[in-house]
C-alpha positions in Angstrom: 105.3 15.5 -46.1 107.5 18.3 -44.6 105.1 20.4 -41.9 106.5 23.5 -39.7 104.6 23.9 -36.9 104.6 27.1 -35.0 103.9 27.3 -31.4 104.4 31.2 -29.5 106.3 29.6 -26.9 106.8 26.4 -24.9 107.0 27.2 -20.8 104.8 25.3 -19.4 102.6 22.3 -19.8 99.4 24.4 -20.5 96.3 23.5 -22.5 98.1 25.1 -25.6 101.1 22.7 -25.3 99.0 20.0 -25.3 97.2 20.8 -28.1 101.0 20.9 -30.0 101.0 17.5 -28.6 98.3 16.1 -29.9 99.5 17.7 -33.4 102.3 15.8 -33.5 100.4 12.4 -32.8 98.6 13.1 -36.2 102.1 14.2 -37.9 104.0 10.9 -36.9 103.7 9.8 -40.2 106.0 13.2 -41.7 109.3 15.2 -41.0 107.8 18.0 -38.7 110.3 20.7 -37.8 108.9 23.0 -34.7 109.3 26.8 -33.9 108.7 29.1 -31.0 109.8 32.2 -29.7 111.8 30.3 -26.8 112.1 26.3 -25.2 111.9 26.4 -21.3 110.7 22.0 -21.6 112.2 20.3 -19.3 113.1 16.9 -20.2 109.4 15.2 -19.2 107.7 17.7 -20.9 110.2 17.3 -24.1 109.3 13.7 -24.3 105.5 13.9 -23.8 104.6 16.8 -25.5 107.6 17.8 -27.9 108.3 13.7 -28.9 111.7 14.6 -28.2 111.9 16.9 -31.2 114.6 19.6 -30.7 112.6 23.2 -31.3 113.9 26.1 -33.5 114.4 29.2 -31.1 114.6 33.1 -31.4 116.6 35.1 -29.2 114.3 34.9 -26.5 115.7 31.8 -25.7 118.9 33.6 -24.1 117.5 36.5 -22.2 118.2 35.4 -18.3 115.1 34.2 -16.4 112.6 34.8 -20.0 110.3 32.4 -18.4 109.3 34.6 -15.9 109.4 37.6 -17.7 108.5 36.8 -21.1 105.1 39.1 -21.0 107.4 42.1 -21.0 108.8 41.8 -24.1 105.3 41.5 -26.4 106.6 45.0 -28.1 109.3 42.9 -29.9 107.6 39.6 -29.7 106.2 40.5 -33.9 109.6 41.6 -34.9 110.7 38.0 -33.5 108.7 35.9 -34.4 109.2 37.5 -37.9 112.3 36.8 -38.0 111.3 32.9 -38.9 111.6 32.7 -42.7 109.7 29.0 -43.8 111.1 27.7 -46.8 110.5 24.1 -48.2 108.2 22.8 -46.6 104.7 21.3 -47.7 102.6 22.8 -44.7 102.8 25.4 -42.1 100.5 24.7 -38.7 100.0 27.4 -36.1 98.9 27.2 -32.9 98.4 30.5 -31.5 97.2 32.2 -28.9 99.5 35.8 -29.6 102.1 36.1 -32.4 102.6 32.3 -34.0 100.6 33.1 -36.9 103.3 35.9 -37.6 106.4 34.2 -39.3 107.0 34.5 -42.9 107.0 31.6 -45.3 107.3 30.8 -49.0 104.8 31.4 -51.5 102.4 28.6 -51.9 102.7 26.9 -48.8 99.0 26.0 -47.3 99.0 28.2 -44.0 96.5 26.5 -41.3 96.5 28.3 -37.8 95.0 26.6 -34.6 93.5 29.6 -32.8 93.3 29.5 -29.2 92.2 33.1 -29.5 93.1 36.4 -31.1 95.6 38.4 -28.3 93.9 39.3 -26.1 95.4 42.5 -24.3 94.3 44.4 -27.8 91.0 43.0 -28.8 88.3 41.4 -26.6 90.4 41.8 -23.2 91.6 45.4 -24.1 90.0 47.2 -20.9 91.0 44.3 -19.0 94.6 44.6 -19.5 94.6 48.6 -20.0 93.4 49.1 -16.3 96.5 46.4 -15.1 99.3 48.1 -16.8 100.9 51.0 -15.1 100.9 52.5 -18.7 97.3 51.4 -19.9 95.8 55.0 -19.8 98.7 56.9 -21.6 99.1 57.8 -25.0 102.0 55.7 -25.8 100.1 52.7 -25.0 97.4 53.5 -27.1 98.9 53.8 -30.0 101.0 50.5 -29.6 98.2 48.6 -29.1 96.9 50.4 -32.7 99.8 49.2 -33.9 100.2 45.9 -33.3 96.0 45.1 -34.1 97.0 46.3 -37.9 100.1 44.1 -37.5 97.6 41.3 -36.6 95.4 41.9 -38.8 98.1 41.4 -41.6 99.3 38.2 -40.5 95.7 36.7 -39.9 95.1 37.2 -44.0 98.4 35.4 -45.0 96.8 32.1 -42.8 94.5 30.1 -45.4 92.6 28.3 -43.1 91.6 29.1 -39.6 90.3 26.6 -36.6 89.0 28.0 -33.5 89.5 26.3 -30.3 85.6 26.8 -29.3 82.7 28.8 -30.6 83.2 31.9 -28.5 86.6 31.9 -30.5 85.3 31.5 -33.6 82.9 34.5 -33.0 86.5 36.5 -31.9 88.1 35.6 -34.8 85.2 36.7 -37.0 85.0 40.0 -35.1 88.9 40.7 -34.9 90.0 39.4 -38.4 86.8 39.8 -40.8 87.4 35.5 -41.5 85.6 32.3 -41.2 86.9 29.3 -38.8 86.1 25.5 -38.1 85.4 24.8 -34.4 87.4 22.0 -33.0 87.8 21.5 -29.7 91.0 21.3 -28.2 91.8 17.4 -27.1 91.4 16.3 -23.4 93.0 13.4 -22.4 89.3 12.3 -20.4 91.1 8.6 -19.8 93.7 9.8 -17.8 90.9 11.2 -15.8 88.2 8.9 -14.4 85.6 8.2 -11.9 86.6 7.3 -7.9 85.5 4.3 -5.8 86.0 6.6 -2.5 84.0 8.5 -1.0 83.9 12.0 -1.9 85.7 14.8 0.7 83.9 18.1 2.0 86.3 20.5 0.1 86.4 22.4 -2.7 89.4 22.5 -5.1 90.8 25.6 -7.3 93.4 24.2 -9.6 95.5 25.7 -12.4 98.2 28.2 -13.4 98.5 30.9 -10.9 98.2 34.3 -12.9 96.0 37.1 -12.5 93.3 36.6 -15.1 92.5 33.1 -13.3 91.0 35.3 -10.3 92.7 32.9 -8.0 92.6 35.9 -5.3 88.8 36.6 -5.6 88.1 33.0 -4.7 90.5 33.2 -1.9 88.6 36.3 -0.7 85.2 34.6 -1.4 86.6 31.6 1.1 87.6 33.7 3.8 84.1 35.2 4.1 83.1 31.1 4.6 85.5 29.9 7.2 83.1 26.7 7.3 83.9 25.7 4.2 87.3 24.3 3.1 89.3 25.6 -0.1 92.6 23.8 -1.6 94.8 25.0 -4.1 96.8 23.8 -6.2 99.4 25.5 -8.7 101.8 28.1 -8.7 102.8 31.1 -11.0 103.5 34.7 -11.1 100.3 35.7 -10.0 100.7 34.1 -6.5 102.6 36.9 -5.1 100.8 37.6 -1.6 98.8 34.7 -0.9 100.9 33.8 2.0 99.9 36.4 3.8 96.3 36.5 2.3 96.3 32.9 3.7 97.4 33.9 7.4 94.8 33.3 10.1 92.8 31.4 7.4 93.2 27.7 8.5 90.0 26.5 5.5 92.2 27.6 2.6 95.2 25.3 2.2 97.9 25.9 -1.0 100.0 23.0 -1.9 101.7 24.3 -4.6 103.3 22.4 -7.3 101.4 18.7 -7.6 102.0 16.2 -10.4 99.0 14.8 -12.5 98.6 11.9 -10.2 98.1 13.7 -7.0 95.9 16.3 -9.2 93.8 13.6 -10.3 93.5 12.2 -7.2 92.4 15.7 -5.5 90.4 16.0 -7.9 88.4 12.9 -7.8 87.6 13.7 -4.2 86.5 17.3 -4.3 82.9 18.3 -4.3 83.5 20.4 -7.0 86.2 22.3 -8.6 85.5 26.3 -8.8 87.0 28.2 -12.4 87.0 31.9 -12.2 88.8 32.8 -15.2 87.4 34.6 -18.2 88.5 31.1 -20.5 88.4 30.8 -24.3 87.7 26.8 -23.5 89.2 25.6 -20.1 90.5 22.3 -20.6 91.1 21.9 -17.0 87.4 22.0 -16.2 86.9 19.5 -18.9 89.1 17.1 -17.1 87.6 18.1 -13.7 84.0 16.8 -15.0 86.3 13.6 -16.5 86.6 13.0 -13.0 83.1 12.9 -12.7 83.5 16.3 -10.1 80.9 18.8 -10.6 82.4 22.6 -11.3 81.3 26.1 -10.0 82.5 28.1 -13.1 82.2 31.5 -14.8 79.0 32.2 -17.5 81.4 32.9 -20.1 83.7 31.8 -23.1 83.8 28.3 -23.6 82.3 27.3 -20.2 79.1 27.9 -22.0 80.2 25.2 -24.1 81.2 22.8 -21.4 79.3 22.9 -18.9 75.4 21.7 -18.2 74.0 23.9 -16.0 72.5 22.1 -12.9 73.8 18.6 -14.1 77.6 19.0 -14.3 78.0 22.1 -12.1 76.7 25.6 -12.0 77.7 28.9 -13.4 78.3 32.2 -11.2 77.4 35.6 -13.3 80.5 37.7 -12.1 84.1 37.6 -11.5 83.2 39.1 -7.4 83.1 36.9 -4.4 79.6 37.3 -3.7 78.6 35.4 -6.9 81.5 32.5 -6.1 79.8 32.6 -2.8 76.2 32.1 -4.3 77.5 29.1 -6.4 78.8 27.4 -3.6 75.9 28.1 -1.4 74.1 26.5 -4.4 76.0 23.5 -4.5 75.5 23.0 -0.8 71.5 23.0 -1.1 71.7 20.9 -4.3 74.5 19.4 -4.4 75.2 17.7 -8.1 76.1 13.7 -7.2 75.7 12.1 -10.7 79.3 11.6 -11.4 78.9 9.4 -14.3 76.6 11.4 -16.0 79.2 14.7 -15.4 81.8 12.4 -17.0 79.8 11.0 -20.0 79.9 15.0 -20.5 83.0 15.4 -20.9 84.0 12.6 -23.2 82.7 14.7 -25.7 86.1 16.3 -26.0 88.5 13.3 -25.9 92.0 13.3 -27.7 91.1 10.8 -29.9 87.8 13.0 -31.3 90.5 15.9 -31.7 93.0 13.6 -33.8 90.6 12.4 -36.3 89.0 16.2 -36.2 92.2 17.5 -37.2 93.8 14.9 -39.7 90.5 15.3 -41.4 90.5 18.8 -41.5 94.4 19.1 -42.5 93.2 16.6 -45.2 90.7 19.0 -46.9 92.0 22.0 -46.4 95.1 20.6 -48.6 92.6 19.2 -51.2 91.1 22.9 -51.4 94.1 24.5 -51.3 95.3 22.9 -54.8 92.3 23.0 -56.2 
């Protein structure tokens, strides 16, 4: 069988790129040809996640320093990704989390599209993004943001089946785009990440991509109002301009920057618990955390709900301020959650292998239904 699958873009190993990943284990079997807006893989990445499969770029892929910058050009991002014309193949996939779903294809081509959510800066996360961007209150803005919803809409009714990533997405979807979705989670590779013989270390850990939305800063504040307890971070990104000097004369909060797996793992195996601030539509880092058999301090929202066990695997924090990450770790210090195996028995609910044989099942049906 000849499949196109459709990623927005590949720039770093994120929970979406793995998800591509595990795709591809459950393709091995057919000619799959990829797409996305632009390929920043090194070569690890290009063997781990890509299967060494050259990718099919737009022009993107040759504006200087894109990976950096690539948020700036959303306005064109639809033209772009338009620009993709799918002919002869047997299947389209897309995983999409802003414009993948937007390429044009051949009639009569089954069109299945792995949301990770709808965009967010124009549904769900509207205000969110309005209030960051220098132009979020002006007119202009406005009526972009109408624009490119109708634009969405229109390319979420060519897709014939949809799978949400979680069932806060599949409520999204349902809200955004009028249609029904299959939940299936997105895979977590729980046996890279297992259970310690050591003995557990009096920190706690914030890992992940450092962007704004991950409220990397408010956790930072919330630590330097606790000079007793000990923060480490782990991660870089665009969003960690200033935490140099938000770190000065704060000897408890230590940034390591860039880690691989291994060390991640192994930090994370130790910590007393892992704190996750972000407003997430699943959070397959905190999965993997609990894989560890670390208890988490994470937001009440999105697919943390899902996730997490209150009380048993970790405890959830009501707002994105520091006084509530504050009252979550003051929490965990009076009852401090030690049953690691039964925090990791949670999380191998959302193994790999349970998201292969969800998928390849559900690619298997929806291709039945779609020639009856």
């Amino acid at each position: 069988m000849k499949v196109a699958l459709v990623q927005d873009w590949f720039n770093a190993n994120g929970g979406a790129e793995k998800v591509v990943g595990e795709i591809l284990e459950t393709l091995r079997d057919d000619e799959v040809a990829i797409y996305a807006l632009f390929n920043k893989f090194g070569p690890e990445s290009t063997q781990s996640i890509l299967k060494g499969k050259p990718v099919n770029v737009s022009l993107l892929q040759y504006v200087p320093f894109v990976r950096s910058f690539y948020r700036y050009f959303l306005p064109v991002m639809p033209w772009l990704m338009g620009r993709f014309h799918l002919k002869g193949y047997d299947l389209v996939i897309s995983t999409s989390h802003a414009v993948a779903k937007g390429f044009r294809s051949q009639p009569g081509i089954p069109n299945i599209c792995y949301c990770h959510t709808p965009l967010r800066p124009i549904w769900d996360m509207y205000d969110d993004y309005a209030a960051s961007h220098s132009l979020g209150k002006s007119f202009m803005y406005r009526k972009f943001v109408e624009w490119l919803r109708r634009w969405d809409v229109a390319t979420a009714n060519r897709v014939d089946f949809f799978i949400a990533n979680s069932r806060h997405i599949q409520q999204r979807i349902a809200r955004s785009y009028n249609r029904e979705s299959v939940v299936i989670y997105p895979p977590v590779r729980t046996g890279m990440f297992g259970l310690c013989e050591e003995p557990r270390q009096e920190y706690y850990m914030c890992p992940g991509r450092f962007v704004p939305y991950k409220k990397i800063d408010m956790v930072i504040r919330a630590f330097q109002q606790m000079p007793d307890k000990r923060l480490v971070l782990i991660g870089e990104g665009w969003g960690a301009s200033g935490f140099d000097d938000m770190l000065r004369g704060h000897p408890n909060i230590e940034w390591l920057g860039y880690r691989d797996d291994a060390e991640v793992i192994r930090y994370m195996q130790q910590a007393k618990a892992c704190i996750f601030a972000a407003k997430e539509d699943f959070g397959i880092m905190c999965v993997e955390t609990q894989a560890c058999g670390t208890p988490v301090l994470a937001l009440d929202y999105g697919g943390y709900q899902e996730t997490v066990v209150d009380g048993v695997t970790g405890y959830f924090f009501a707002e994105q301020t520091e006084a509530a990450v504050i009252e979550a770790v003051k929490k965990m210090e009076e009852r401090p959650l030690t049953d690691h195996c039964a925090i990791r028995e949670n999380a191998l609910r959302f193994s790999d292998d349970r998201f292969r044989k969800e998928f390849t099942a559900f690619v298997q049906q929806s291709l039945a239904r779609f020639g009856s």
